[in-house]
N, C-alpha and C positions, 0 to 999 in steps of 0.2 A: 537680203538680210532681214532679221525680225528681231523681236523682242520675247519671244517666248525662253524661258528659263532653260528647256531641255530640249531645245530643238536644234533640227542639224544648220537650220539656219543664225543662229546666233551670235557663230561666230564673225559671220560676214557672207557676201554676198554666193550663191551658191547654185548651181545648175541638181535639178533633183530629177530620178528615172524613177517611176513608180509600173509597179506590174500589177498583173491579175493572174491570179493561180487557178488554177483545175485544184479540185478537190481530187488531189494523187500524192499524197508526202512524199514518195520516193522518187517520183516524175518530180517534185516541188525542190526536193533536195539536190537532187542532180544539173534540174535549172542554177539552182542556188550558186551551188560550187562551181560550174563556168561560170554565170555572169561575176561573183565576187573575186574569181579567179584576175577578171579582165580590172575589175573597177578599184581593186587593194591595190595595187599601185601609183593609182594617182589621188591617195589618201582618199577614200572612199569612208563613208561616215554613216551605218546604218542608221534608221530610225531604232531608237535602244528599244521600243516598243512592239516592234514589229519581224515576222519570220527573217530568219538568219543563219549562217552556217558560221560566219565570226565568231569567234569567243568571246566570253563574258570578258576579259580582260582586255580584249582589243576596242570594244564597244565606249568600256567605261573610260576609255584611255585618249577615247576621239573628243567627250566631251567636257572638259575643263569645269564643268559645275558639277560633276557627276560625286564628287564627294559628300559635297554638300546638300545634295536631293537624299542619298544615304542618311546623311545623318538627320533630314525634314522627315524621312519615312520612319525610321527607327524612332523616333521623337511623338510623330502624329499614332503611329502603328505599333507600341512594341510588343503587344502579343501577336503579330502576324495578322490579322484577322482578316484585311483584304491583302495576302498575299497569295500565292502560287507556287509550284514547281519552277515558272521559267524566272519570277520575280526573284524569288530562293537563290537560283544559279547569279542571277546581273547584281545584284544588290549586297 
């Protein structure tokens, strides 16, 4: 467990699998889809920051302060300025 705001650890104590990708999106995607395939059942908590096949809605849905960083970004950011396409979709 940790203290960081939007981490998957925050909520409490937590086992984390981290990968390394080939530069291949659709090799990266298909990875994706089995391993999330195996790990959404046992409430599986992406990092909201990093590649995913989870919906924005499942993401924001894992994290319990996830409202409230929306409304720090909307507050610090409201012309977008440092936002994105994937930020656009989670946010």
């Amino acid at each position: 467990a940790d203290s960081f705001y939007l981490s998957p650890g925050h909520a409490g104590p937590l086992a984390a699998i981290y990968f390394t990708f080939k530069r291949d999106p659709k090799l990266v995607c298909r990875a994706l889809n089995l391993i999330e395939k195996v790990l959404q059942p046992y409430g599986a908590m992406p990092h909201w920051g990093k590649v995913t096949n989870f919906s924005s809605h499942y993401i924001r849905s894992r994290y319990s302060n996830f409202g409230e960083f929306t409304e720090f970004v909307n507050e610090m950011d409201p012309q977008g300025v440092f936002s994105n396409h994937f930020l656009n979709q989670l946010l």
